[in-house]
Structures are given as C-alpha cells and as structure tokens.
C-alpha positions in Angstrom: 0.0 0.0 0.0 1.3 3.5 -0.8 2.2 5.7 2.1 0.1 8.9 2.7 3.1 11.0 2.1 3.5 9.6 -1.3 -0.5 9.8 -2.6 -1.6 11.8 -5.1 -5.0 13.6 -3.7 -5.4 17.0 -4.8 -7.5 17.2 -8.4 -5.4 20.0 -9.4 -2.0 18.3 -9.8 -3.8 15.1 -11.5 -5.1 17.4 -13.8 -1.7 19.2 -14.3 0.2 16.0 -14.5 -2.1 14.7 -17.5 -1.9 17.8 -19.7 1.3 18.8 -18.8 3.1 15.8 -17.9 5.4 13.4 -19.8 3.4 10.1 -21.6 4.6 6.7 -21.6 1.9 4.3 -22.5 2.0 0.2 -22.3 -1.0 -1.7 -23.1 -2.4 -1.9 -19.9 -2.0 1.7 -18.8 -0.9 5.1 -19.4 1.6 6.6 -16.9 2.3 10.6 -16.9 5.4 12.0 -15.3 5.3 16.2 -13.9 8.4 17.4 -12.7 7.1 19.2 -9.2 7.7 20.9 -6.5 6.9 18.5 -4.2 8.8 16.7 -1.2 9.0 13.3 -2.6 7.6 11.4 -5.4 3.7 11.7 -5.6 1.3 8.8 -6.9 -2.0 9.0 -8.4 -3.7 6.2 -10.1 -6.9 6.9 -12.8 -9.4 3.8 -12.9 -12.6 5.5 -15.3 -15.8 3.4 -15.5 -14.6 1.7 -18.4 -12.5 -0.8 -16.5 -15.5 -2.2 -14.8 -17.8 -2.0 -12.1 -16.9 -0.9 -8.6 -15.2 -4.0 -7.2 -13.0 -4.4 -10.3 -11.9 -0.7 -10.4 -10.9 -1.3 -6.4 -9.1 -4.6 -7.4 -7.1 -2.7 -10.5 -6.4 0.6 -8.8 -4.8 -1.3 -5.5 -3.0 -3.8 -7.7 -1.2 -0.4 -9.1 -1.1 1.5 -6.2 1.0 -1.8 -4.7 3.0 -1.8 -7.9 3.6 2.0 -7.3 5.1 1.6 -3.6 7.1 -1.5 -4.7 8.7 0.2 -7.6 9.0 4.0 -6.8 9.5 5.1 -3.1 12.9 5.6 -3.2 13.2 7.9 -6.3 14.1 11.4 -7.0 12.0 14.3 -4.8 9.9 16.0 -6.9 7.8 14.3 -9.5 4.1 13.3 -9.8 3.4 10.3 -11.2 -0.1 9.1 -12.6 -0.9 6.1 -13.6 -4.3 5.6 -15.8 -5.5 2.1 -16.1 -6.7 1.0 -19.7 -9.9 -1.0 -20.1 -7.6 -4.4 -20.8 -6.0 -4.0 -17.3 -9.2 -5.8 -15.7 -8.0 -9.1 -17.5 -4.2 -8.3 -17.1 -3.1 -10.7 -15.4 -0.3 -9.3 -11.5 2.6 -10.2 -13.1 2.3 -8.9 -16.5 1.0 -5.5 -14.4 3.9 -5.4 -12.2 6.3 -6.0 -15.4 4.7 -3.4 -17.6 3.7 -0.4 -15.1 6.5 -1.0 -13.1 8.9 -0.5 -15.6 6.9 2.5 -16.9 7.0 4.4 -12.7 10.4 3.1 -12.5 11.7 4.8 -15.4 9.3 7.8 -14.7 10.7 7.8 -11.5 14.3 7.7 -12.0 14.4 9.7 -15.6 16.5 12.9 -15.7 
C-alpha cells in the first residue's frame, strides 16, 4: 500500500500531471510523469468506469497502487506520477501488471 506521504489527492496536480506531464503508454495503462515541487515522489492512479464495475476498479487501482510503492518510493524528490489504467488491465493478469507499469513508474521515477 502507498504511504500517505507519497499519494496523489489533490484534483489539481492530476489534472496538471495529464496535460502537462510526460506520456509513456503500455497496453495496460498510461503513466504521466510532472516534474514538481513536491517533497517526494507523488502517486496518483486513474481507474474511469470503463474498466469495470466498482469492485474491479478497487481490485485494479490497489494492484497499481502496490506496484507504485514496490517500484517508486525511493526515487528522486519532486515528480508526480499518474498512472491511468486501460480497459484491458481488468484481464491483465499481476505479473504482467507489475512488469509493464512497473517498468513504466520506475523509469518515470528515475528519468532525468
């Protein structure tokens, strides 16, 4: 689970870190990268209705919110990362999740 110091709450910098931020996409999911003034990195994770229902959404946005806090903690201060789940990532299966989005935060995290 992601630490409270490293979430992602405030509408305002989700919505900056999608228009302004830096896109990588994989097939499950679309992760944005802001370069911030914030204390340390900052997570935010996007689940729309198109995923699913309300219990799949909750399974899919903890499966990368655990991703996130494996991968990212111990990066560079400063960066909001976003992570918006594609419709496919209901199906994906954790390990091809914690391959794909966890190469895309880590090299968000850690990119110059």
């Amino acid at each position: 689970m992601l630490p409270r110091a490293h979430r992602l709450t405030r509408a305002d910098d989700f919505r900056r870190a999608v228009r302004r931020g830096r896109r990588s996409a994989t097939p499950h999911a679309v992760c944005y990268r802001l370069d911030a003034d914030v204390a340390g990195p900052l997570f935010g994770v996007i689940v729309s209705k198109q995923v699913g229902g309300a219990v799949v959404r909750n399974r899919v946005r903890r499966r990368i919110q655990a991703i996130c806090a494996q991968t990212g903690l111990d990066g560079q201060a400063g960066r909001i990362i976003v992570v918006r789940a594609l419709p496919g990532s209901r199906e994906a299966e954790w390990d091809t999740l914690r391959s794909e989005i966890g190469g895309a935060v880590r090299q968000a995290v850690m990119a110059p």
